[in-house]
Structure formats: C-alpha cells, structure tokens
N, CA, C and O atoms as CSV, one atom per row, in Angstrom:
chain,resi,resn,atom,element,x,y,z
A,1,UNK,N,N,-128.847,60.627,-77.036
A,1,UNK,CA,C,-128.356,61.959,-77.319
A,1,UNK,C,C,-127.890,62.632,-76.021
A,1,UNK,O,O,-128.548,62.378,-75.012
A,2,UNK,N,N,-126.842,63.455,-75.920
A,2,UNK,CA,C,-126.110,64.094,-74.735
A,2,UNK,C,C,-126.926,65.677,-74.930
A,2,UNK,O,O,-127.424,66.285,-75.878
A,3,UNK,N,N,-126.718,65.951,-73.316
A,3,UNK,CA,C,-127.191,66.841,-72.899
A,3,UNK,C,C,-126.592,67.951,-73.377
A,3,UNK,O,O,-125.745,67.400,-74.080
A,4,UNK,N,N,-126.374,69.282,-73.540
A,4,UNK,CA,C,-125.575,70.301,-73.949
A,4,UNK,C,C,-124.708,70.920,-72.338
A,4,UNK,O,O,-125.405,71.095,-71.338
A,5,UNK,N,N,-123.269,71.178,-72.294
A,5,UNK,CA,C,-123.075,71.813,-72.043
A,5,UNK,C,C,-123.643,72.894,-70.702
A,5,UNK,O,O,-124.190,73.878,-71.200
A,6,UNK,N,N,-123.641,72.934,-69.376
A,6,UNK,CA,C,-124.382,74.334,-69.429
A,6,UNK,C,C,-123.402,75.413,-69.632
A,6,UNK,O,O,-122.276,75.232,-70.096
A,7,UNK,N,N,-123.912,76.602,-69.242
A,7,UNK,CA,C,-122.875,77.769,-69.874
A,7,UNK,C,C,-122.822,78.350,-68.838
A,7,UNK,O,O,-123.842,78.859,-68.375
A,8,UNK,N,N,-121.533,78.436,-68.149
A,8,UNK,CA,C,-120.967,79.257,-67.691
A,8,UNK,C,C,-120.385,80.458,-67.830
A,8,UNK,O,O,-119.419,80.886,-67.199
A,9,UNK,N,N,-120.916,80.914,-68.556
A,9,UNK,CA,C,-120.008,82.555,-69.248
A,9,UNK,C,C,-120.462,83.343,-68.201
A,9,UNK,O,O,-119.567,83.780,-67.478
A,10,UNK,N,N,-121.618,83.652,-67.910
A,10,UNK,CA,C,-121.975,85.037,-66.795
A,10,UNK,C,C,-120.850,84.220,-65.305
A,10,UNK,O,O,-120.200,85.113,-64.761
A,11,UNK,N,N,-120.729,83.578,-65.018
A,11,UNK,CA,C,-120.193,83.401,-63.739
A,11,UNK,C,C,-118.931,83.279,-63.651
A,11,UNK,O,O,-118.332,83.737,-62.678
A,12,UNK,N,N,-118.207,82.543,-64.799
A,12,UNK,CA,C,-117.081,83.022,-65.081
A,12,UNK,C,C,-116.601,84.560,-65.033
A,12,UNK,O,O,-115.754,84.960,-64.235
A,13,UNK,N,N,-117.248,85.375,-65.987
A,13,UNK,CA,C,-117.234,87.019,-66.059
A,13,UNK,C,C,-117.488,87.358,-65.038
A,13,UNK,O,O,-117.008,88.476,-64.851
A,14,UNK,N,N,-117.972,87.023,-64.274
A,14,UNK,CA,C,-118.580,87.775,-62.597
A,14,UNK,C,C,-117.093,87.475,-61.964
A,14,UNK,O,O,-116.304,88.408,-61.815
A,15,UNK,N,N,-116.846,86.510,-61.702
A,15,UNK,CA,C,-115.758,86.114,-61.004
A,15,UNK,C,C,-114.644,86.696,-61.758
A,15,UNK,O,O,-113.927,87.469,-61.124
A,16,UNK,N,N,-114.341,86.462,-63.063
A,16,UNK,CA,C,-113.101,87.306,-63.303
A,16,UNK,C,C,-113.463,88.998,-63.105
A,16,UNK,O,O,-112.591,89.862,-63.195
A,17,UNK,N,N,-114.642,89.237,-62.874
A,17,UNK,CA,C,-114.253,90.622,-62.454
A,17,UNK,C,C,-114.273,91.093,-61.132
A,17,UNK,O,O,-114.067,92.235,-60.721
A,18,UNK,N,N,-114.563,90.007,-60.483
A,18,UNK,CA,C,-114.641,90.299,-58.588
A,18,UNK,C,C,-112.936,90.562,-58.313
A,18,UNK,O,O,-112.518,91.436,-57.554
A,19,UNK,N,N,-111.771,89.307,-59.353
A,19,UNK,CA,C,-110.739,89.183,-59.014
A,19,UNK,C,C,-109.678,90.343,-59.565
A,19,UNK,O,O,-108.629,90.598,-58.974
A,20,UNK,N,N,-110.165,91.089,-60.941
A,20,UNK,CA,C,-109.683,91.888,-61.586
A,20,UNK,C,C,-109.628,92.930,-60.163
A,20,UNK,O,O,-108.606,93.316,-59.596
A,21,UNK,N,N,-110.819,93.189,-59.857
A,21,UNK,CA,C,-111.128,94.029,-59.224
A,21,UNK,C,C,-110.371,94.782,-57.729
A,21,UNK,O,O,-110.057,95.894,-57.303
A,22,UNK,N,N,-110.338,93.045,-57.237
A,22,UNK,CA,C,-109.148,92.656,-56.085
A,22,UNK,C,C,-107.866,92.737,-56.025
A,22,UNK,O,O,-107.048,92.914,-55.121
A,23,UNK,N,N,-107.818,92.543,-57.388
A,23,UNK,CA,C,-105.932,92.438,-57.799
A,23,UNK,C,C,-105.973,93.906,-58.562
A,23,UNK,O,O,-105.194,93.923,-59.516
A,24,UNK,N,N,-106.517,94.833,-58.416
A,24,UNK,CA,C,-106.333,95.900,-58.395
A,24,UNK,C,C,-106.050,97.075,-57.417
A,24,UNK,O,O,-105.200,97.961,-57.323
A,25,UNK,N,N,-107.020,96.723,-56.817
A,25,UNK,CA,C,-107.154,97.277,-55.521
A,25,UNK,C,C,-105.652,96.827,-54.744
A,25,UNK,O,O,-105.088,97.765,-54.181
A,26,UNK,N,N,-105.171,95.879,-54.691
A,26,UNK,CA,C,-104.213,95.104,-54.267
A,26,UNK,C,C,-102.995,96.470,-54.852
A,26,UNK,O,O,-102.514,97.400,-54.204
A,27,UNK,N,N,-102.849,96.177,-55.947
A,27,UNK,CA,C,-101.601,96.949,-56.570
A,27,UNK,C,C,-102.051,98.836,-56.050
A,27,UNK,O,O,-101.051,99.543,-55.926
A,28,UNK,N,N,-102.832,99.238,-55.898
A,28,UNK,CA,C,-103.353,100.846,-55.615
A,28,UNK,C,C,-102.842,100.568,-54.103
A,28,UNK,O,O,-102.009,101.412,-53.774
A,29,UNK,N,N,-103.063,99.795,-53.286
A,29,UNK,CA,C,-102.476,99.490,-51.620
A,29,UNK,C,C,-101.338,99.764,-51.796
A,29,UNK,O,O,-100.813,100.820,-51.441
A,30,UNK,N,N,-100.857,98.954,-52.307
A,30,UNK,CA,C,-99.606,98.703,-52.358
A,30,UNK,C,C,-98.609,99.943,-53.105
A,30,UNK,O,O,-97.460,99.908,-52.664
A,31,UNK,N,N,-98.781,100.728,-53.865
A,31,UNK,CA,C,-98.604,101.783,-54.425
A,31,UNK,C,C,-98.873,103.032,-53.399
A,31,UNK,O,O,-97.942,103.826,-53.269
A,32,UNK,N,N,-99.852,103.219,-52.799
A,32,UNK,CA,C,-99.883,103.479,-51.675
A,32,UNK,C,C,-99.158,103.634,-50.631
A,32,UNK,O,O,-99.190,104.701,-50.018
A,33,UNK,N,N,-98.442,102.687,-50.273
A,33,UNK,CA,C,-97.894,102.597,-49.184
A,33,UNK,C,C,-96.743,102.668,-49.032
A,33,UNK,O,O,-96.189,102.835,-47.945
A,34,UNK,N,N,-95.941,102.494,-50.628
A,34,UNK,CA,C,-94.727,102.737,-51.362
A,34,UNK,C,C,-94.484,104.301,-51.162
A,34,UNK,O,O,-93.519,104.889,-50.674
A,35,UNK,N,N,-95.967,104.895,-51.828
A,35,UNK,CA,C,-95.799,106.561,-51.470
A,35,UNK,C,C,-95.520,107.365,-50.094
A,35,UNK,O,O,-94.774,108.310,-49.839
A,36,UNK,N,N,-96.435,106.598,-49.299
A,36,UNK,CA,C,-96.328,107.106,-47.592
A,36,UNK,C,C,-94.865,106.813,-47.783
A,36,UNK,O,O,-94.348,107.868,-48.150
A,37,UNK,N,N,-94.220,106.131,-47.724
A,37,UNK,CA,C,-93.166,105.443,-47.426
A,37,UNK,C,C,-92.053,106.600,-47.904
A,37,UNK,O,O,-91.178,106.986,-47.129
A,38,UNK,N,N,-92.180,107.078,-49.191
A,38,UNK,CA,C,-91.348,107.526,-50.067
A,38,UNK,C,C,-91.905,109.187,-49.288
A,38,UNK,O,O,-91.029,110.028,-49.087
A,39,UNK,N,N,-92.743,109.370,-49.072
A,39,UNK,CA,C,-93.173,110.903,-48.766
A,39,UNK,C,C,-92.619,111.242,-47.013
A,39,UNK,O,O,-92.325,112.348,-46.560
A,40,UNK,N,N,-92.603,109.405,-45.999
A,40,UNK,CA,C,-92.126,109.849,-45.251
A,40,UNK,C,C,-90.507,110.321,-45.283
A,40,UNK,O,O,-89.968,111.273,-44.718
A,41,UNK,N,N,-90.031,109.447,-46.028
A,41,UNK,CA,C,-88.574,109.424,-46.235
A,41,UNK,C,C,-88.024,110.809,-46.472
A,41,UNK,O,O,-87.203,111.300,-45.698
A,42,UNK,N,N,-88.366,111.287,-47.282
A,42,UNK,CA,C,-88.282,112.761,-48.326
A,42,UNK,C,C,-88.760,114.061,-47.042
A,42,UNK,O,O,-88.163,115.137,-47.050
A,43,UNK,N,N,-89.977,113.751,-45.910
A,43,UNK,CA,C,-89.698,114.406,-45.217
A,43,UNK,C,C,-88.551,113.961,-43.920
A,43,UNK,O,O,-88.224,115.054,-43.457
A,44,UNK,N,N,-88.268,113.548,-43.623
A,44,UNK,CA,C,-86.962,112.848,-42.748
A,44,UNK,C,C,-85.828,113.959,-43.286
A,44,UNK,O,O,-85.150,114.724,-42.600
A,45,UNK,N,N,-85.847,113.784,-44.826
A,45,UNK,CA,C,-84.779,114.143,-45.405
A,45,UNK,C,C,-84.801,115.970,-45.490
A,45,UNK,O,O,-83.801,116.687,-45.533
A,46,UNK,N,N,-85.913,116.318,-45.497
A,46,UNK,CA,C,-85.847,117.681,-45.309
A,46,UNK,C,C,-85.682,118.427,-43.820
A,46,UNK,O,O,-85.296,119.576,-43.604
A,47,UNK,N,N,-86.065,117.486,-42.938
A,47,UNK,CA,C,-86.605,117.704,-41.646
A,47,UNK,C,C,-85.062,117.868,-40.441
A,47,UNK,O,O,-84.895,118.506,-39.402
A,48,UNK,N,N,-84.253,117.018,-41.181
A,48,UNK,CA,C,-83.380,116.650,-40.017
A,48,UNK,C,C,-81.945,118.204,-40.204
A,48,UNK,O,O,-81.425,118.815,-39.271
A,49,UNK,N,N,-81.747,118.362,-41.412
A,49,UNK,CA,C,-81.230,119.251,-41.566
A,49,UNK,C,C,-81.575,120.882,-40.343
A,49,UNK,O,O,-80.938,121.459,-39.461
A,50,UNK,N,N,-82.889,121.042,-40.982
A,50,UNK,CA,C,-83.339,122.133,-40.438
A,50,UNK,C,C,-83.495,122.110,-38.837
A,50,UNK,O,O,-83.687,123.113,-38.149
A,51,UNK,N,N,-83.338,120.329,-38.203
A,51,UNK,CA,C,-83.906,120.558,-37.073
A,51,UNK,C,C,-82.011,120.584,-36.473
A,51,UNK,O,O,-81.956,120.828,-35.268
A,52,UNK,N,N,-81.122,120.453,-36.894
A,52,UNK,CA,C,-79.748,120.567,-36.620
A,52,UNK,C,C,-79.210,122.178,-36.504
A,52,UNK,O,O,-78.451,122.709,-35.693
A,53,UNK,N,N,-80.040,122.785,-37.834
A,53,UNK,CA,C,-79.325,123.778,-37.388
A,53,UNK,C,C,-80.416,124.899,-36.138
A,53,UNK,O,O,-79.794,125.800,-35.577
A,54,UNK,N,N,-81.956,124.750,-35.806
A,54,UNK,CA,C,-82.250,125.176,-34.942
A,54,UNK,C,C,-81.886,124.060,-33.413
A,54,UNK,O,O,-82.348,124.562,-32.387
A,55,UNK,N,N,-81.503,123.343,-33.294
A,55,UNK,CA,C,-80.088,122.791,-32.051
A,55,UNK,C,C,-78.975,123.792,-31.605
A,55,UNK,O,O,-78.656,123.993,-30.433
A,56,UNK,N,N,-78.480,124.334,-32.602
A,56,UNK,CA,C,-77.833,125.088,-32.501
A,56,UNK,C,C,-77.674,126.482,-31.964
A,56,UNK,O,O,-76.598,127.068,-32.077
C-alpha cells in the first residue's frame, strides 16, 4: 500500500502570499515613481513660465 500524499496547502498559501504581496508592493513602487515623475514634470511646467517672466 502507498503512502498518501503529503499536503502542501499551508506552504503553498504562505508562499503565494509572500509573492502576492511582493508583486504588489512592486506595482505601488512603481506607480509611485510614475507620480514623482508626473508631479515633477507638471511642476517644470508651471515653474519655467513664471521664472521667465520674473528674468525679466
């Protein structure tokens, strides 16, 4: 007669949620940095105007 199986379900679930977890965090970085990016831009874009006409 064969042995059963052991069960891996808790370690599986552990691990898919260490990675859920990671590849989340991953996309919030990254979203992140899209924003700096987009917030520096947007000030550039307000900034350069105003600093042209005090040049003047």
């Amino acid at each position: 007669m064969r042995q059963p199986a052991p069960d891996y379900t808790a370690a599986f679930l552990t691990t898919l949620g260490v990675l859920l977890f990671f590849g989340l965090l991953t996309v919030a970085a990254i979203w992140g940095w899209v924003g700096v990016m987009l917030g520096a831009w947007g000030f550039d874009r307000l900034a350069c105007p105003i600093a042209r006409r005090v040049r003047r």
